[in-house]
N, C-alpha and C positions, 0 to 999 in steps of 0.2 A: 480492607480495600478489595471490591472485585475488580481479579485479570484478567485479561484478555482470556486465557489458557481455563479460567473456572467459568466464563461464560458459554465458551464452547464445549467447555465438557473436554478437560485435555490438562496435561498437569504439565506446567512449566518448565524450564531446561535451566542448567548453569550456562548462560552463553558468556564464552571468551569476546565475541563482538562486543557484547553489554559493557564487558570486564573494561576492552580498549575504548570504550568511547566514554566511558567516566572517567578513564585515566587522560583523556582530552578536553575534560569538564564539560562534558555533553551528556547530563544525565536524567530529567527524567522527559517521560513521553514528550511532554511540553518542548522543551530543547529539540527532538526530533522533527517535531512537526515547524519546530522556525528556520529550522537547518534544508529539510525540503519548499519551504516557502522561497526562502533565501536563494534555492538553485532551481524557481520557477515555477513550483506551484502558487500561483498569486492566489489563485479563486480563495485560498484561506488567511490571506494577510491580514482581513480588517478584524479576525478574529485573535492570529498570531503571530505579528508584526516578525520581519525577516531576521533570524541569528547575524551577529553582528562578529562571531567567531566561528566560520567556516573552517575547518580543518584543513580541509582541500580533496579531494579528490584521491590523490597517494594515500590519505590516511582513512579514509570513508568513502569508498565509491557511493555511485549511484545505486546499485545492486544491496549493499550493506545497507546502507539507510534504508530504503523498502523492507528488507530480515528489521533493525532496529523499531522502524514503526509496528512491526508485525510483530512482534517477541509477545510469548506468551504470560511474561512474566510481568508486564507492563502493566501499570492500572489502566481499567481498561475505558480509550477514548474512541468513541466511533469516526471522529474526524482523523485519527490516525489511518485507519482503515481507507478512510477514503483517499485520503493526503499519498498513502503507498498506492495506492490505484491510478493515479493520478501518476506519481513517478516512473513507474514500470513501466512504460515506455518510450523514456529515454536509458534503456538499460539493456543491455546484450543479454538477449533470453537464455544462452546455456549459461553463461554467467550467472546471473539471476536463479536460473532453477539450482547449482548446484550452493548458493549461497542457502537458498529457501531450503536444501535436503540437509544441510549444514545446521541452520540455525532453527531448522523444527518450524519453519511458518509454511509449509507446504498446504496444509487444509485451507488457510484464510485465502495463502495466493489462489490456490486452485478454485477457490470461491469467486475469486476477482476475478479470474482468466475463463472462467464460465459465462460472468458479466460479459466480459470484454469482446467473448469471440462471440457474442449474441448481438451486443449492443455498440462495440467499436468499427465500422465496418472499414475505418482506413487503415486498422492496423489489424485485421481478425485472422491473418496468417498467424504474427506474432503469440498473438491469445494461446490460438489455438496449435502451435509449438510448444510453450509453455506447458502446457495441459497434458503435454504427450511426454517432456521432459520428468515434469513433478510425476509421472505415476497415476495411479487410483490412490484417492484419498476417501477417508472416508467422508460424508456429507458434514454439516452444519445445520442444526435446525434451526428451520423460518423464523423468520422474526431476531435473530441474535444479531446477526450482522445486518451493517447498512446496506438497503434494499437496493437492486441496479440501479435506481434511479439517481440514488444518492453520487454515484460515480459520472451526470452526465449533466448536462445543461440541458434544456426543452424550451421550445417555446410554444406559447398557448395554440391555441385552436387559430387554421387560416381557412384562407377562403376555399380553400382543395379539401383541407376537412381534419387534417392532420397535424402536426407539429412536426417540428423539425427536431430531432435528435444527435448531438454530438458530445462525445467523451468528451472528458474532463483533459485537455492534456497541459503538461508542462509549457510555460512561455519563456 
């Protein structure tokens, strides 16, 4: 099985989150990604209909689930990726970052918050906090991770000549 953590070139963690969220029977990627579906990422429902056992919130924050999609030790799903892109901002950034220094997913978020402060512009404070939180990480080479675009909606070519661009956010 490739992981997340052997695609990037990074060797996986014992995470205590992992530990708690199977002892909630929340356990592989899959379960993740219906669990962030569930608390508002639709954009991936037709693919991973909504978890129908939410733990709540006390047990899984919003911050947790984003480290759980990210976990290096996951088989590795690009729709995870994007699914944690997608959630992170509805999550308190120093919460967030210090989850992300916790749980070893600082490279990918920093990946995403690179996106984010490029390509989010209604929340590119956020991004780019995050960014300053997680540190220097080191890069990710091209092509592994899902490309900004994969984190955004577009629409085709108008009559002004451009498309319109807007992040992916939670509904």
């Amino acid at each position: 099985m490739a992981t997340l953590a052997k695609e990037i070139g990074d060797i996986g963690n014992c995470s205590a989150l992992l530990r708690r969220a199977n002892r909630l029977d929340i356990n592989p990627v899959g379960d993740f990604i219906r669990l962030a579906v569930a608390r508002g990422c639709r954009h991936y429902a037709p693919m991973y209909p909504p978890a129908d056992n939410d733990p709540g919130f006390a047990a899984i924050a919003n911050e947790e689930l984003v480290a759980l999609l990210l976990l290096g030790e996951n088989e590795y799903e690009p729709v995870a990726v994007r699914c944690a892109a997608q959630l992170a901002g509805r999550c308190d950034v120093e919460r967030l970052a210090l989850v992300a220094k916790r749980e070893r997913v600082g490279r990918v978020l920093s990946y995403i918050s690179e996106a984010g402060s490029a390509h989010d512009s209604a929340n590119r404070d956020f991004w780019l906090r995050l960014r300053v939180l997680l540190g220097e990480q080191d890069p990710i080479a091209d092509g592994v991770l899902p490309h900004w675009s994969r984190f955004v909606s577009q629409s085709g070519i108008t009559r002004k000549g451009t498309g319109i661009v807007q992040w992916l956010h939670c509904q």
